[in-house]
Structure formats: C-alpha cells, structure tokens
C-alpha positions as CSV (number, residue, x, y, z in Angstrom):
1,X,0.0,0.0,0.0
2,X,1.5,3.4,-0.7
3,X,1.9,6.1,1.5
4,X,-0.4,8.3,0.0
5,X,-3.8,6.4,0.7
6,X,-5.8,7.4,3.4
7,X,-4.9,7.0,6.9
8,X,-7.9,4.9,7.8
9,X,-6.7,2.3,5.2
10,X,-3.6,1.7,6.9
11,X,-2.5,-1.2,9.1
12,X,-0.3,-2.4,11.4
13,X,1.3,-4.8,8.6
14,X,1.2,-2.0,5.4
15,X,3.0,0.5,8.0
16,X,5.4,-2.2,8.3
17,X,5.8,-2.9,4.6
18,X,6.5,0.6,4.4
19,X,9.2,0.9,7.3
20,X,11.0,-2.3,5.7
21,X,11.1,-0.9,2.2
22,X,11.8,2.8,3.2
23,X,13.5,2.8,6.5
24,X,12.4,3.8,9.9
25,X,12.6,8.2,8.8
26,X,11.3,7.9,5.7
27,X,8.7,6.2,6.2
28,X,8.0,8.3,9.3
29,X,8.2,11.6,7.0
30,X,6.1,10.1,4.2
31,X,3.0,9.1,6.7
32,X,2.7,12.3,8.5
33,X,0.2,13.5,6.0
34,X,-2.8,12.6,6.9
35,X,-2.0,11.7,10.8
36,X,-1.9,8.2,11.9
37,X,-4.5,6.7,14.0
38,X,-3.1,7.1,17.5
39,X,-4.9,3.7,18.1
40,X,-2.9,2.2,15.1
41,X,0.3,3.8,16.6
42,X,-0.5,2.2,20.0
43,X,-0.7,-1.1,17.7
44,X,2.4,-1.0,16.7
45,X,4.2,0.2,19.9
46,X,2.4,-3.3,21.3
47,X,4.2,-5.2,18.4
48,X,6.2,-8.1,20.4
49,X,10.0,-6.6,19.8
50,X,11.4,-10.2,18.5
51,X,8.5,-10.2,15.9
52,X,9.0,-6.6,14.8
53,X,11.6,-4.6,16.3
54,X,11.0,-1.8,13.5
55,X,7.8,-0.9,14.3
56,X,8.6,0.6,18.2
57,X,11.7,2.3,16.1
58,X,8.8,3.5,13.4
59,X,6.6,5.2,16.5
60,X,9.9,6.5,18.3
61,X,10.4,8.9,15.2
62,X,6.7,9.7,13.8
63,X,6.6,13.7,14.6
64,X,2.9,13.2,14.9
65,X,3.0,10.3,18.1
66,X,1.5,11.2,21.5
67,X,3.5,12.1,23.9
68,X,2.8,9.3,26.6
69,X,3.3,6.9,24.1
70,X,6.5,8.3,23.5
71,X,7.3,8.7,27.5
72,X,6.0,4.9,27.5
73,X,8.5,3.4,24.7
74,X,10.9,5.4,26.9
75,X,10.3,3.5,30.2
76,X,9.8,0.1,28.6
77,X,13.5,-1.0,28.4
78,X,14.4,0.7,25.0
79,X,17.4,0.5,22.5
80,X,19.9,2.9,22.3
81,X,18.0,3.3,18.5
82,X,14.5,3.8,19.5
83,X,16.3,6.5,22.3
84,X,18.2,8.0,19.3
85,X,14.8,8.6,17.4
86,X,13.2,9.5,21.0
87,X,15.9,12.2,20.8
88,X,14.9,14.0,17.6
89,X,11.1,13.4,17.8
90,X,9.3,17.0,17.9
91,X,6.7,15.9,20.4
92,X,9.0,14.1,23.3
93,X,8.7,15.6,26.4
94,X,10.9,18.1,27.9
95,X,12.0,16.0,30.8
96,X,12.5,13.3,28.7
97,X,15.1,15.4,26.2
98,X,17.1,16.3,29.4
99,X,17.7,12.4,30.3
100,X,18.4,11.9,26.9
101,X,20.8,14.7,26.8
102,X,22.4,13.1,29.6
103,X,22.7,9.7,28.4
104,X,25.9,7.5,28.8
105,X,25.8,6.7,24.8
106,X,27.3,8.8,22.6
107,X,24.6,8.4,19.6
108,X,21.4,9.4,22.0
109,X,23.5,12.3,23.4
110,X,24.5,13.8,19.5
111,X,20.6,13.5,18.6
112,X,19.7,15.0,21.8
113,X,22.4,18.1,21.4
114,X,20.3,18.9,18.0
115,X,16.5,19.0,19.6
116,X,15.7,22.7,19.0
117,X,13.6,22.9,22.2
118,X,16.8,21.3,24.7
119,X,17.0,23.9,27.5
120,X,19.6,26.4,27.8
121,X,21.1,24.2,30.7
122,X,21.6,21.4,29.0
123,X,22.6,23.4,25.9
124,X,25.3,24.8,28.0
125,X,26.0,21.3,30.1
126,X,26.6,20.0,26.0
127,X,29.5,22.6,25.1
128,X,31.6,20.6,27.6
129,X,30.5,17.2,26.2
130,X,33.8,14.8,25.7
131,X,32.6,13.5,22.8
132,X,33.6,15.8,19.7
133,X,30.6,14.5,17.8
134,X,28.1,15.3,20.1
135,X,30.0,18.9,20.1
136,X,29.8,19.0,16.4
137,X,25.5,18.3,16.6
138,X,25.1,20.4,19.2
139,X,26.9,23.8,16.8
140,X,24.1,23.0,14.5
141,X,21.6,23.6,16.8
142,X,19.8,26.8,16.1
143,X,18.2,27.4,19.6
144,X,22.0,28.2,20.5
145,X,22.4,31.6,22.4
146,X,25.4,33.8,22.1
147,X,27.1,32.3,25.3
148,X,27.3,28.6,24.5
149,X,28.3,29.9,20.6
150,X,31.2,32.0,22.2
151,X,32.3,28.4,24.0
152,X,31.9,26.5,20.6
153,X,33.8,29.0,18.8
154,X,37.0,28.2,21.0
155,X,36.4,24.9,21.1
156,X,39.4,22.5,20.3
157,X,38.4,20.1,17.4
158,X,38.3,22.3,14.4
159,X,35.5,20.0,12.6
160,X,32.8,21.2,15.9
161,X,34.2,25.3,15.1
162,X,33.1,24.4,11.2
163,X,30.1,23.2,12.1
164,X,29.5,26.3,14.4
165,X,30.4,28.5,11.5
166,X,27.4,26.7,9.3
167,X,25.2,27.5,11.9
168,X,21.7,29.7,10.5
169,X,21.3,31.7,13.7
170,X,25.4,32.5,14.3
171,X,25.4,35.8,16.4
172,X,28.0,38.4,14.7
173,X,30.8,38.2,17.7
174,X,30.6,34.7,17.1
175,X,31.4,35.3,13.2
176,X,34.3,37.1,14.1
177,X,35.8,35.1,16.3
178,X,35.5,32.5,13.3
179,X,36.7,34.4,10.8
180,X,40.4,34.3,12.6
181,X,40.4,31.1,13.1
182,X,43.4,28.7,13.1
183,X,42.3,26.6,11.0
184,X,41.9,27.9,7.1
185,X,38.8,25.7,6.6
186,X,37.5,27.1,9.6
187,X,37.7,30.9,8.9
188,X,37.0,30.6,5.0
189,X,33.8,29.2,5.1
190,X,33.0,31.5,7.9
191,X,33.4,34.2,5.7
192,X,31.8,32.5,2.7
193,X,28.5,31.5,4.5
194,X,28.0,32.9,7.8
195,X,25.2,35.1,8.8
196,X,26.7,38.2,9.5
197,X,25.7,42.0,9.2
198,X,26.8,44.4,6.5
199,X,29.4,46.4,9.3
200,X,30.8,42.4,9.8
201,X,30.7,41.3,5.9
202,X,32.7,45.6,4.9
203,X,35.2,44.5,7.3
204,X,36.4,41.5,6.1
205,X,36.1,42.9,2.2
206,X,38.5,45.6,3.9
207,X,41.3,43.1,5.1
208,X,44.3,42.6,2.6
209,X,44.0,38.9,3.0
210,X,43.8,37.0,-0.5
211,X,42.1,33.8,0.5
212,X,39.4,36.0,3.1
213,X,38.5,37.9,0.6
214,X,38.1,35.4,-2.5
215,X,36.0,33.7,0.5
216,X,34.1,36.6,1.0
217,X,33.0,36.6,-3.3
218,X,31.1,33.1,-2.6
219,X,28.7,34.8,-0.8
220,X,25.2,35.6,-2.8
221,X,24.8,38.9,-2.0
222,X,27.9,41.8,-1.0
223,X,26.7,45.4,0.1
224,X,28.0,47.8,-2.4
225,X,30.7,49.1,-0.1
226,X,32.5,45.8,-0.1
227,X,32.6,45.3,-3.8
228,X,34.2,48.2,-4.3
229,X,36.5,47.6,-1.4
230,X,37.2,44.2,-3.5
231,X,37.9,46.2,-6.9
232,X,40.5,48.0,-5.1
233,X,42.1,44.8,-3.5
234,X,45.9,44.5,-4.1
235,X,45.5,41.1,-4.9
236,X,44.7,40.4,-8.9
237,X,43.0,36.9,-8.3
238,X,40.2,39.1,-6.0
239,X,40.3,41.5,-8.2
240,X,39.2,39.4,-11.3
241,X,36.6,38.1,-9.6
242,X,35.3,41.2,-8.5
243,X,34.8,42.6,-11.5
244,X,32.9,39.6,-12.9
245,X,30.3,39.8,-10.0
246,X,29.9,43.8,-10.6
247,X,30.8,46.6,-13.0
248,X,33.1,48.5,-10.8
249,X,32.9,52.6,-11.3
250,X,35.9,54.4,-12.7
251,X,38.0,55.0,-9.5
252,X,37.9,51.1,-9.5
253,X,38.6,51.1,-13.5
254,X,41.2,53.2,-12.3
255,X,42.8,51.3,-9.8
256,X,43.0,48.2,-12.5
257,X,44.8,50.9,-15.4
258,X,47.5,52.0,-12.9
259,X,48.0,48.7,-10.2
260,X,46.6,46.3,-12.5
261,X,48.5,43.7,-14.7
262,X,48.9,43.3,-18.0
263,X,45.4,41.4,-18.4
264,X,43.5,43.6,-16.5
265,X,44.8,46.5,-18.2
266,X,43.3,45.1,-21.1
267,X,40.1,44.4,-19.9
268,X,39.8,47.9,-19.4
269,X,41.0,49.2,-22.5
270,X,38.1,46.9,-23.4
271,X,35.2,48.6,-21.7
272,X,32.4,49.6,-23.5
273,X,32.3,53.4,-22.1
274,X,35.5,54.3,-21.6
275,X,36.1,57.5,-20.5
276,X,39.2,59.9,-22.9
277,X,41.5,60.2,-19.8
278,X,41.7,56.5,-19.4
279,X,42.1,56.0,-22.7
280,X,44.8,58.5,-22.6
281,X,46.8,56.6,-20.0
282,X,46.1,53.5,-21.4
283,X,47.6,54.8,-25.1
284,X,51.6,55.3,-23.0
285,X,51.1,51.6,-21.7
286,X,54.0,49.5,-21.8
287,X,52.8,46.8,-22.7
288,X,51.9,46.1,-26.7
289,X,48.9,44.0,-25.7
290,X,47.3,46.7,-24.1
291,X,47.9,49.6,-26.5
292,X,46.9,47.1,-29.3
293,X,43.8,46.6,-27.2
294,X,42.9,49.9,-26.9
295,X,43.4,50.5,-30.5
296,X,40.5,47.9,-31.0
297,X,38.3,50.1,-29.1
298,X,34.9,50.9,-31.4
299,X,35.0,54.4,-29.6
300,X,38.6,54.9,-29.5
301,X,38.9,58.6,-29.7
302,X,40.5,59.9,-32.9
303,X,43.4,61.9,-30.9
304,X,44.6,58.9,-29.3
305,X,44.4,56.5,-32.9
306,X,46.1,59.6,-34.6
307,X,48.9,59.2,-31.9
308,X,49.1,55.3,-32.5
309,X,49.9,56.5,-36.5
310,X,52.7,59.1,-35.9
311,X,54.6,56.6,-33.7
312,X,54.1,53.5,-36.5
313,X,53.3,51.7,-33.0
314,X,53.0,48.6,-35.2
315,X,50.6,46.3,-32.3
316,X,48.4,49.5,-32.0
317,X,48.7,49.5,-35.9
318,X,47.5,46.3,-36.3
319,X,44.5,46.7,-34.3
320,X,43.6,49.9,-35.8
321,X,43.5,48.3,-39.2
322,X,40.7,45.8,-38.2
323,X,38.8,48.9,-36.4
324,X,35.6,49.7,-38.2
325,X,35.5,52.6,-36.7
326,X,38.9,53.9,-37.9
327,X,38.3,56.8,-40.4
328,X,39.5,56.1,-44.5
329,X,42.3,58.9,-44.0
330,X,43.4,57.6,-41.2
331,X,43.4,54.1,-42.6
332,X,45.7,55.9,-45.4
333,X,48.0,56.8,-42.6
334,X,48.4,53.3,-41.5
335,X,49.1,52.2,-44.8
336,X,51.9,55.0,-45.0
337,X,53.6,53.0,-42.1
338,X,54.9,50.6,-44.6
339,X,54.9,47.9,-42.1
340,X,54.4,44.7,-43.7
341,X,52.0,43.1,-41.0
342,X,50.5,46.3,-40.7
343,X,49.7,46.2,-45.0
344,X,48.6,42.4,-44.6
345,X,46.1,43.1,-42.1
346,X,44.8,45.8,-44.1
347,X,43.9,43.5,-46.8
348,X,41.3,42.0,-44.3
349,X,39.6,45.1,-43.5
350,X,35.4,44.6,-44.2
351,X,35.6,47.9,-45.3
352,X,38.2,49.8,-47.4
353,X,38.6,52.9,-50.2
354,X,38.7,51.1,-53.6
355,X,41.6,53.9,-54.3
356,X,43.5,52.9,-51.8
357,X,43.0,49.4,-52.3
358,X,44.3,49.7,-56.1
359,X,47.6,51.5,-54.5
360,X,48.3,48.8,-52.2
361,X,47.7,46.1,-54.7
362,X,49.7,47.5,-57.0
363,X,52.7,48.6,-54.5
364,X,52.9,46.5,-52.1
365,X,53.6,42.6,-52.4
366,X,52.6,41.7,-49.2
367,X,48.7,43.6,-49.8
368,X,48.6,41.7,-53.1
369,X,49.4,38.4,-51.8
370,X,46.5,38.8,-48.5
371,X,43.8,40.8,-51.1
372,X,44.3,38.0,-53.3
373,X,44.0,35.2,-51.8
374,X,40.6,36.5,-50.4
375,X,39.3,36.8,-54.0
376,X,38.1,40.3,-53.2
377,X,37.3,42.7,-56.0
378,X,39.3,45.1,-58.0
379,X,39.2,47.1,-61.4
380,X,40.8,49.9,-63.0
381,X,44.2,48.1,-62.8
382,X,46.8,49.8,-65.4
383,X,47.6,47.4,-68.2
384,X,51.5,47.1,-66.7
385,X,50.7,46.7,-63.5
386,X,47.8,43.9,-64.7
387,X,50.3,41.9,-67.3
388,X,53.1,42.2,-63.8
389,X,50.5,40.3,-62.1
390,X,49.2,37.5,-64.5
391,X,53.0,36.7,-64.7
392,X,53.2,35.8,-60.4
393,X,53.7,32.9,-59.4
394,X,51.3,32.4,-56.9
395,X,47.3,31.7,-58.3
396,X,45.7,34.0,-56.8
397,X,47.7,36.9,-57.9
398,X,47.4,35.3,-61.4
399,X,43.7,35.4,-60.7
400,X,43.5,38.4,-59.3
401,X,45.5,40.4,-62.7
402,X,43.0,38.9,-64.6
403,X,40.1,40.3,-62.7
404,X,41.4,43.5,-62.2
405,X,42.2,45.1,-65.6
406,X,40.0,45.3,-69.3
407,X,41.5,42.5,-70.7
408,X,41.3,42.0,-74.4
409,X,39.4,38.6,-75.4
410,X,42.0,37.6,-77.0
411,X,44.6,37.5,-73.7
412,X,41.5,36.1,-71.8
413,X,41.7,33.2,-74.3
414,X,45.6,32.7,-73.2
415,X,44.4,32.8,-69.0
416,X,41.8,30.4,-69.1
417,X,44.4,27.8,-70.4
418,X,46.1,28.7,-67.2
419,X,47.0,24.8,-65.4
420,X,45.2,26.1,-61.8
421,X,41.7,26.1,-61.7
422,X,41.6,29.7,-59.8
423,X,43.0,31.5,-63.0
424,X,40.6,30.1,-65.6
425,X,37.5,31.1,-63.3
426,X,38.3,34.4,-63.2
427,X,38.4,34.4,-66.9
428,X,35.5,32.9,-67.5
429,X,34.0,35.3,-65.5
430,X,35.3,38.1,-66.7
431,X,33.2,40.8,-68.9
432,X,35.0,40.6,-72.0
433,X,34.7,36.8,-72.0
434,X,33.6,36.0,-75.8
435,X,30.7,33.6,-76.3
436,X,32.8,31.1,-77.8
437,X,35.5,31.2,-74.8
438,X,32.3,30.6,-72.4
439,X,31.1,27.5,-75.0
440,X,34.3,26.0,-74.5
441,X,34.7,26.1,-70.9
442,X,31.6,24.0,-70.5
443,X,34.0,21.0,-71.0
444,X,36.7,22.9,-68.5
445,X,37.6,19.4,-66.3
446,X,37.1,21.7,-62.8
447,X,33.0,21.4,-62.0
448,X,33.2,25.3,-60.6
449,X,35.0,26.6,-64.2
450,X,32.7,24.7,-66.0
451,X,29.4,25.5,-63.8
452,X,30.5,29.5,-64.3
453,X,30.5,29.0,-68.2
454,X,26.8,28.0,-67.8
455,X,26.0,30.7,-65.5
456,X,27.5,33.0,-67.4
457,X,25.8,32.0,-71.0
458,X,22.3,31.8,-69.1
459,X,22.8,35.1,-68.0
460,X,23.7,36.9,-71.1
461,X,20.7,34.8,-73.1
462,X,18.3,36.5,-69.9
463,X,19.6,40.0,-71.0
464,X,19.3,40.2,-74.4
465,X,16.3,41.0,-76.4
466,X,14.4,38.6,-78.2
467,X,14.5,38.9,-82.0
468,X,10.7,41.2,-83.1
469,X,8.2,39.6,-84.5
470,X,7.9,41.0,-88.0
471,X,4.1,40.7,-87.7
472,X,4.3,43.7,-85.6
473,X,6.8,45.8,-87.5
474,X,5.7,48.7,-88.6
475,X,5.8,48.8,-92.6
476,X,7.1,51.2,-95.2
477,X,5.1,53.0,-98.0
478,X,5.6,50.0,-100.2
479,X,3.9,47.3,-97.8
480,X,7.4,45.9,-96.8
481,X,8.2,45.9,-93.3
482,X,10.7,48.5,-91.4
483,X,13.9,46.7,-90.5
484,X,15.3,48.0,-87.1
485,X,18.6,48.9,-86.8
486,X,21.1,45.4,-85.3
487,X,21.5,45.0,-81.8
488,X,25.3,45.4,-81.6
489,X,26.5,42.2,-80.4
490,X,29.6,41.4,-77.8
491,X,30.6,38.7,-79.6
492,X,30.3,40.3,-82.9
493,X,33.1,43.2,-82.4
494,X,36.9,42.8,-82.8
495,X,38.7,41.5,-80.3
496,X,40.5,44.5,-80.3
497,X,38.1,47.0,-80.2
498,X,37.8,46.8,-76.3
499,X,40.6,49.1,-74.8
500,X,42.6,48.0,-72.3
501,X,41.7,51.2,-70.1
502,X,37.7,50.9,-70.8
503,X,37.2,50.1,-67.1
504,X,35.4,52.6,-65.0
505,X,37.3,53.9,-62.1
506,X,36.0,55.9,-59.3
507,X,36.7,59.2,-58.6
508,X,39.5,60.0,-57.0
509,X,39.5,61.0,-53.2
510,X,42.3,62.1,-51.1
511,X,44.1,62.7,-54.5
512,X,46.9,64.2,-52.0
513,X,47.3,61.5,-49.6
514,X,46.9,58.9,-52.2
515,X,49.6,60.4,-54.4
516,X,52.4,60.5,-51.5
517,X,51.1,56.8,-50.4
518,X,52.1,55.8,-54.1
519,X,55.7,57.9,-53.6
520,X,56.2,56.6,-50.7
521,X,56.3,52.6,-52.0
522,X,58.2,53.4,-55.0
C-alpha cells in the first residue's frame, strides 16, 4: 500500500511494509500527512519486539506520536536506537530530552544536542560534552544563544568550530571570532557562509587577505561598499573576480589601469564606455597587448588612434586596421607606415577605399598576396601593372590580374588555359569573356569553371532582347516591313576594339594623400 492512501486504510502490517522498504525516517516523513490513527500507533508500539523490532523504532520517530506513548517506549527497556529517534522526535517531552541529553551513549546524546527545544542548561552542560561528535551536533543547533556559541567558537576540534560557522542563527561576535580562526577551513567558510551583518561582511572585504576575501566573493549577496572595497584589493585573483560579480565605477577602473596587470589592463581598455582620460593613460602603456587593445576600441577617440599613426606603434597598428571605426584617412595613414604586418592586415579590413585598395595592390607585395587570396574585387588596374601580375607565381595573384584590368578577349583566351583552376575562373567570368571562350569552358575538367561558363551563357541569353516579330513591325510605303537597326552584339566586335583602359574607375579622393602613399612605396 502506498503512503499516500488514506490514513484509515492503513495497518499495522502495510506500515510495516513501508518501514521495511523505506527505512524507519522515511517512512516516518512520508506518513505524516494525513496523521496516523493514534490507536494504530498504540498497535504497533504493542508489536512483540522479537516479531518486529522496527515498528517501536517507526513510533519513536513519527513527529505526529503522543507524547505518553512516547514517554511509555521510553520506560519500557528501549534500544539505544528507539532512544536516538526519542531524541529528535518533535513531540517528546521536555524531561524526557534532558535524560536523553544526559545519556551514557554517545549516539542518543548527539541526537539530543540537536533537539531545537533542549534547555539552555543542557545546551550549556553540551558545550563541555567529551565526545567531539556530540560537540559538532550540538553547533548545529539553532536554539544556540550567544554564550554557549562563544564556548563553541573556541572549542578545540576544528570539525565542531566548522560546524559552528554553518550554523543559520550565528550571532556576529561569534562570526568574528571565526573568521580568525586557526584553521583555514574554519575561517574561509566563515566568511563565505555565515550570517553576518553588513558592518561584519565591509570589514572582512576591507582586510588585505587574499584567501578571506576570495572567501568573501562566494557569498550571494555583497553590500556595495564591499565590492568596491574588493575592486580596489591588491590582490589580482580578487580582483578578477570582483569585477565579474559587478561593473566597478571608474575610481575602481582606475585602480585596474594603474596597479593592474597586464590582463587587467586590457580588460579595461576593453570597456564599452571608456572614458578619454583613461584612454589617454592607457595609449603610453607599456605593454603592446594593451595599446593594441585599446586600438580595438569601437569608440577609441581619434586623438589617441592619430597618436598610434605618428609613432608606427606597429601592435596598436595592427588593431587599428581591423577597427571599423577607424576613419578612410586615417586608414591611409596606417598604410603610410609601410609595415608589412600592418599592410597584410589591411587586406582584411570589411571595409576599405577602392583607391587605396588599387595603390596597395599594385605597391605593395605583401597587400597583393592577402587581397588575393581573399578573391576580393578590383578594377581599374593599369595594363603594366595587370600583365606584372598574370605573370606571379602564386594563383591568386594570377587570378587576381585577370580580374582586375580590361582584358582583351583575346589574352583572356591565353588565361583560361592557365593549369590552376583559380586562373581560368576568373576568366571565365570576366566581362569581356567571348561567347565562344564561355562554349568552351563548358567541357573545362574543374566542376566550378565549368558551372561559371553556364551561368554565365544563361545570363547573357536572360539579357538580351528577343528577336521582333515581323508581324508587328511597322511597314514602309511600299507594304514591306521596317527593319530596325542590329542590336550590336559582344561577340560580334573585334577583339581589339575593347581598350585596355575601358574600365570605370571611381573618382579620386584624397588625391593628395593617395599620391604621397604611391611615392612613398616606390
């Protein structure tokens, strides 16, 4: 029978069932809802022990038994069990809990010391118990008073002072008493755990001990006083965790940019809202990670980046080229460094000045090599600059000389019997690519080339018109009909009619800057 069926339904023999497949406090727990017939408890108390020695153990703990029954299992030569569960029963009698309390074994005395309603004597008799486990119960005991905390807090075994520090109702002189202790355990978990007030809790943020304060972080809540006394803690570890458990203000931000380390110093060059001054000091840092850091910064203040520039501070550099928010003339200025890392990481800027793109490419090797291996786009390259490049070595410059520049169809015919895949595509998907080149690529052995010469045919047959219906024309005087003048086909003109400078270029910006930038790699 479960536990949950009525009380009335319940017998001798299913309570026992229950004990037997649960254990004595389970089962005791379980049944308390509805009560138990005090006539079926009285049943079971009568139980012959030989026959059923769990059911007087079963009454013993049911927080719901009279209390003569109780007083009764008491007199009638009982266990030291049953007088164990006697000991934490709600409902056994006061005088009862003192005997107990004073028992010769060690088991009934340790339940006793834990009955929240053992008088103050006895809690006081307890403090001097020789048995440390009875010592350890009784800490736990939250109808403690100050007194008999104060003589558990200098008790001798360590494991009864850390059960005293988990006690719910520890009284704030107790706590602090604690929170010196000897023992390390002892004092950290005091800190971590204990009840204390805000006063308590500020002074212990205030101590310059690392392992108190880290203690102190474990605790759910902090008042806002001690945080910031953590922020400001001369230990990095407490530090670190500080700031992870709250946003500390600036004089804490601060603190971090002047005593910090290296890695805190960049987590504040990270900040969202960094104020100019910090930025400021953060800009003469020594170390390269953090100036490159604060070069990263989406709101780094144009003063500062400018600064970064005139010094070619090649880290702060670096980071400034992958900054969105870095203006285009400034982003000419870090070009002007010349650094070759610097140049690279340009190429893999999301955003960047066609012009200035087209100097780099065609100045600087190591630009070339990063913009083309990204495949990104390009036009307006001069015809020397374009036959330099189809002449590389690597592919993707190759690739990227044929993109860039009006090619002739008849040199596109020479790239795309290039031997690397890369090259050809790029000429099949070039402009100027005659219909015939495309027709033959449709056999190209690479899948991409060849899939590129179909897209490319499909989408010049999608853009031109479809030859009129002469049905429709109008007619002439003589009844024959008009003839329209020829659409002027691609494939139709000479090779040679397409100049080699047809491409559209941009219009120049920065004409100044740019000009130098192209002295300056020469």
């Amino acid at each position: 029978m479960s536990a949950s069926a009525p009380a009335s339904s319940h017998t001798p023999d299913s309570v026992l069932a229950l004990v037997r497949r649960d254990g004595v406090r389970r089962a005791a727990q379980a049944l308390r809802k509805p009560p138990l017939p005090s006539t079926l408890l009285q049943a079971l108390a009568a139980l012959p022990e030989a026959e059923a020695p769990e059911a007087r153990l079963f009454v013993a703990a049911y927080p719901l038994a009279p209390s003569h029954l109780l007083e009764t299992l008491a007199a009638d030569a009982p266990t030291e069990e049953l007088l164990a569960h006697l000991a934490t029963n709600p409902r056994t009698p006061p005088h009862l809990l003192i005997e107990l309390a004073a028992h010769p074994a060690i088991e009934v005395r340790a339940q006793a010391a834990q009955h929240p309603q053992l008088p103050p004597r006895e809690l006081t008799t307890l403090t001097d118990d020789p048995a440390p486990a009875v010592r350890r119960a009784l800490a736990g005991n939250p109808g403690l008073r100050l007194p008999q905390q104060a003589r558990l807090a200098a008790d001798s075994d360590p494991s009864v002072r850390l059960a005293l520090a988990g006690q719910s109702a520890l009284a704030s002189p107790a706590a602090l008493v604690l929170a010196i202790d000897d023992s390390a355990v002892v004092r950290l978990h005091t800190v971590a755990t204990a009840s204390a007030d805000d006063e308590t809790v500020i002074g212990w943020a205030a101590t310059d001990e690392e392992d108190v304060q880290l203690a102190l972080l474990r605790r759910r809540q902090l008042p806002e006083a001690a945080e910031r006394l953590l922020h400001l803690s001369v230990h990095a570890s407490v530090r670190r965790a500080a700031r992870e458990r709250a946003e500390p203000d600036l004089a804490s931000l601060l603190h971090f940019a002047t005593a910090g380390d290296a890695e805190e110093r960049r987590w504040v060059a990270g900040r969202p809202d960094l104020p100019r001054p910090l930025q400021r000091l953060l800009a003469q840092d020594a170390d390269a990670s953090v100036r490159a850091a604060l070069a990263a910064h989406p709101r780094l203040d144009p003063g500062i980046a400018a600064y970064f520039v005139d010094l070619a501070d090649e880290p702060a550099c670096l980071a400034l080229a992958a900054n969105p928010a870095i203006s285009e003339e400034l982003t000419q200025g870090i070009a002007a460094t010349r650094r070759p890392a610097v140049l690279a990481a340009l190429a893999y800027r999301e955003s960047l000045d066609p012009e200035l793109a087209s100097v780099l490419v065609v100045h600087s090797p190591v630009f070339r090599r990063h913009w083309a291996v990204q495949d990104r786009p390009l036009s307006g390259l001069d015809a020397e600059s374009a036959r330099k490049f189809v002449a590389d070595r690597l592919p993707a410059v190759r690739a990227l000389g044929v993109r860039g520049h009006a090619w002739r169809r008849a040199d596109l015919y020479d790239f795309v019997r290039d031997p690397v895949p890369r090259v050809r595509l790029a000429a099949v998907r070039h402009p100027n690519a005659a219909d015939e080149l495309l027709a033959d690529a449709l056999h190209d052995p690479a899948p991409d080339v060849a899939e590129a010469a179909r897209l490319a045919q499909a989408e010049r047959s999608a853009t031109r018109k479809p030859r009129a219906d002469t049905s429709l024309m109008p007619t002439l005087a003589s009844g024959a009909p008009a003839r329209l003048p020829a659409q002027t086909s691609l494939a139709a003109e000479d090779p040679r009619a397409v100049s080699s400078n047809s491409a559209p270029t941009s219009a120049p910006r920065s004409a100044n800057l740019l000009s130098k930038l192209s002295r300056l790699f020469r």
